[in-house]
C-alpha positions in Angstrom: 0.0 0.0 0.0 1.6 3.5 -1.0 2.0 5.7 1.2 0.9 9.8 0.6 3.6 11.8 0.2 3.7 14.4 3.4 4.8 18.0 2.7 6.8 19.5 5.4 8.1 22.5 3.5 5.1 24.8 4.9 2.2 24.4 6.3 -1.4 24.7 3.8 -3.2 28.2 4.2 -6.4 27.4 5.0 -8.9 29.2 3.5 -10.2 31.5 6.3 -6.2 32.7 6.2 -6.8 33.5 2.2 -10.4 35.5 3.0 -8.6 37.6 5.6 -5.6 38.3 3.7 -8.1 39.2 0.6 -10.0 41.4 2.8 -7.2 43.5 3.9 -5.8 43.9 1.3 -9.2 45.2 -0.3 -9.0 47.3 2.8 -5.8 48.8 1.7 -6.7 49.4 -1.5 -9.9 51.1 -1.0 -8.1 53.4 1.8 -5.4 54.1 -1.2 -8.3 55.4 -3.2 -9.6 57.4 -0.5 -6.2 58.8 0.3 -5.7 60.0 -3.2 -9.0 61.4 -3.3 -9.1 63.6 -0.2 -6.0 63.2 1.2 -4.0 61.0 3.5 -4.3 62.9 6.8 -8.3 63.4 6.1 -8.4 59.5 5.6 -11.0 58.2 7.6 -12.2 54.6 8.8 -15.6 55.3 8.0 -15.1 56.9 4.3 -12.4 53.7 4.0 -15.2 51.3 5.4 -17.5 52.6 2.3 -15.4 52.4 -0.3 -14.6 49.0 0.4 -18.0 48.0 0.8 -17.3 47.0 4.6 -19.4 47.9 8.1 -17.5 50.5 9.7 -17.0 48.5 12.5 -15.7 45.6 10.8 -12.4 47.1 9.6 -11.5 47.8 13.2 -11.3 43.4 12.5 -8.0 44.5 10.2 -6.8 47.8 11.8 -7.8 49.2 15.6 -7.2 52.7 14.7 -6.4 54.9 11.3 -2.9 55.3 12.6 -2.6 51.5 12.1 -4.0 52.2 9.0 -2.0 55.1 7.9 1.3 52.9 9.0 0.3 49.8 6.7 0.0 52.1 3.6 3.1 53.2 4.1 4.3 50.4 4.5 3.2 49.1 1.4 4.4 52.2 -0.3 8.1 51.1 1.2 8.2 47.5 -0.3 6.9 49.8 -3.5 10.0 52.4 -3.3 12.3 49.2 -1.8 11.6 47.8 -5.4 11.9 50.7 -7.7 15.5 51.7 -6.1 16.4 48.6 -7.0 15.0 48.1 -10.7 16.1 51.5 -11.2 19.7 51.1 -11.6 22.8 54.2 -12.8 24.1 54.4 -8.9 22.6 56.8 -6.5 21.4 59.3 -9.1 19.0 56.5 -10.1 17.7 54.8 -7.1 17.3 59.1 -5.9 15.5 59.7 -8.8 12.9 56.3 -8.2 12.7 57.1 -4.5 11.7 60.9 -5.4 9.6 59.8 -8.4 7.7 57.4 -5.8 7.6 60.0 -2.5 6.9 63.3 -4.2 3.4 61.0 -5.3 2.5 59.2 -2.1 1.3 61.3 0.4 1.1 57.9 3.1 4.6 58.4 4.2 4.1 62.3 5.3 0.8 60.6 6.7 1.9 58.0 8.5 5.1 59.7 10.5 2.2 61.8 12.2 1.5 57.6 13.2 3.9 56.5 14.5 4.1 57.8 18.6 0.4 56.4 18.5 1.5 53.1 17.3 3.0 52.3 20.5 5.0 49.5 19.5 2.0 47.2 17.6 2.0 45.2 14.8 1.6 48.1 12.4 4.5 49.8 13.7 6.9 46.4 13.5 5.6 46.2 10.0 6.6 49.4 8.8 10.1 49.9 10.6 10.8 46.2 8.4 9.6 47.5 5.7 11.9 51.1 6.5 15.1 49.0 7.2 14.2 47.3 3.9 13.8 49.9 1.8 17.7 51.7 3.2 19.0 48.1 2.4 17.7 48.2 -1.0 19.3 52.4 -1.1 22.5 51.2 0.0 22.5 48.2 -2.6 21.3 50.5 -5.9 23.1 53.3 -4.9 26.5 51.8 -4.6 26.5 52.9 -0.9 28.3 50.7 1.4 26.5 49.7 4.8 29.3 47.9 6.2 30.3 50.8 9.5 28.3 52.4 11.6 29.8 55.6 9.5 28.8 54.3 5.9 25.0 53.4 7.5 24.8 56.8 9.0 25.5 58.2 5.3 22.8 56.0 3.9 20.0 57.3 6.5 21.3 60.6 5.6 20.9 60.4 1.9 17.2 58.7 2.8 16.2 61.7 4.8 17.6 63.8 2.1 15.4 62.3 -0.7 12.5 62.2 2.0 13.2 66.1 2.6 13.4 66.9 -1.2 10.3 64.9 -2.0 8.5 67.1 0.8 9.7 70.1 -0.6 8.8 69.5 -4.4 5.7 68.1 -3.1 4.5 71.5 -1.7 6.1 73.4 -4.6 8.5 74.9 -2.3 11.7 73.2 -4.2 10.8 75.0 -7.5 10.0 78.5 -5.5 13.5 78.1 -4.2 14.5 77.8 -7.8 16.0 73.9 -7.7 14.9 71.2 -9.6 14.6 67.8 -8.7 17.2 66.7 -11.1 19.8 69.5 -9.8 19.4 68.1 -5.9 20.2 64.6 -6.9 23.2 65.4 -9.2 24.4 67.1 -5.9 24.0 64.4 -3.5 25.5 61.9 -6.2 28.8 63.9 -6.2 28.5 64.2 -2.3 27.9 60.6 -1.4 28.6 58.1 -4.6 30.4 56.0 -4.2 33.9 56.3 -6.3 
C-alpha cells in the first residue's frame, strides 16, 4: 500500500487565512483610493469602510485605529519604493530619482510619520520599521553605498532623509520656489555621497 507523500516544506493556508488576507488587502486598497482622493491625513475609517463596501466596524477586524491604518499604507508604499531603487539602476542618481519619483506622489509616508508615537510599539508599527530597514537596504544596494560601518550606515539614513526632505519640498512646490529642480538636488547628492 503506497503511502501519501507528506509536505513538510510549509504548512497549507487554510482558506479562512486567504479570506482575511483578501479582505485586507481590499481594505488597503480602498483606503489608497480614499487617500488619493481627499487626502491622507483626512483618511478616515468610515469613508475607508464605504469604499470598500465594509461595516464600519468591521475594519476595526484589520486595523484598531487609522494610525494603524496610515502605517500599513506606508508600508506598502516602502516595499513599493524598496523595489523601484532597486530596478532603477545608474548608482545613486538612479535609485534618488525612483525614490523621489515614488515619495513626491504618495502622500502615506508624510501621513503615516504623524502615526507612529500612537503606534506604541504594535504590529503596524513592526511592519513598517521592516519594511523602513528594507527599503535603506535596498538604497545602499542600488546606490553603490556601502553599509558595512556604523559611518557608511549613517551616510545611507542621511541620503534617505535627504530624498524624503526633497520629496517634501517639491511636493508642496517649495523646491521649485527656491528655484531647484529635482534633477539638480540629486546630481548634488551623487557627487556628495557616490560611491567612487
Amino acid at each position: 500500500m503506497a503511502e501519501a507523500a507528506i509536505n513538510l516544506t510549509r504548512p497549507a493556508r487554510r482558506p479562512r487565512d486567504a479570506t482575511r488576507a483578501a479582505s485586507r488587502a481590499a481594505i488597503l486598497e480602498a483606503a489608497r483610493r480614499v487617500a488619493a482622493r481627499d487626502g491622507a491625513r483626512d483618511l478616515s475609517l468610515r469613508g475607508v469602510a464605504a469604499e470598500a463596501g465594509f461595516a464600519p466596524a468591521a475594519l476595526y477586524g484589520y486595523f484598531r485605529s487609522k494610525d494603524e491604518l496610515l502605517l500599513a499604507l506606508a508600508a506598502d508604499d516602502l516595499s513599493q519604493l524598496a523595489r523601484n531603487m532597486r530596478e532603477a539602476g545608474s548608482g545613486l542618481a538612479g535609485a534618488g530619482a525612483a525614490a523621489l519619483s515614488l515619495l513626491t506622489g504618495a502622500e502615506t509616508m508624510a501621513a503615516a510619520s504623524a502615526a507612529l508615537p500612537s503606534a506604541s510599539g504594535g504590529e503596524a508599527e513592526r511592519l513598517f520599521n521592516g519594511r523602513l530597514i528594507a527599503a535603506l537596504k535596498a538604497l545602499s544596494d542600488a546606490s553603490g553605498l556601502p553599509a558595512d560601518s556604523r559611518q557608511s550606515q549613517c551616510d545611507v539614513v542621511l541620503v534617505a532623509a535627504a530624498l524624503a526632505g526633497l520629496a517634501l519640498l517639491a511636493r508642496s512646490g517649495r523646491l521649485g520656489a527656491l528655484g531647484f529642480s529635482p534633477e539638480e538636488m540629486l546630481q548634488r547628492l551623487d557627487g556628495r555621497f557616490a560611491s567612487p
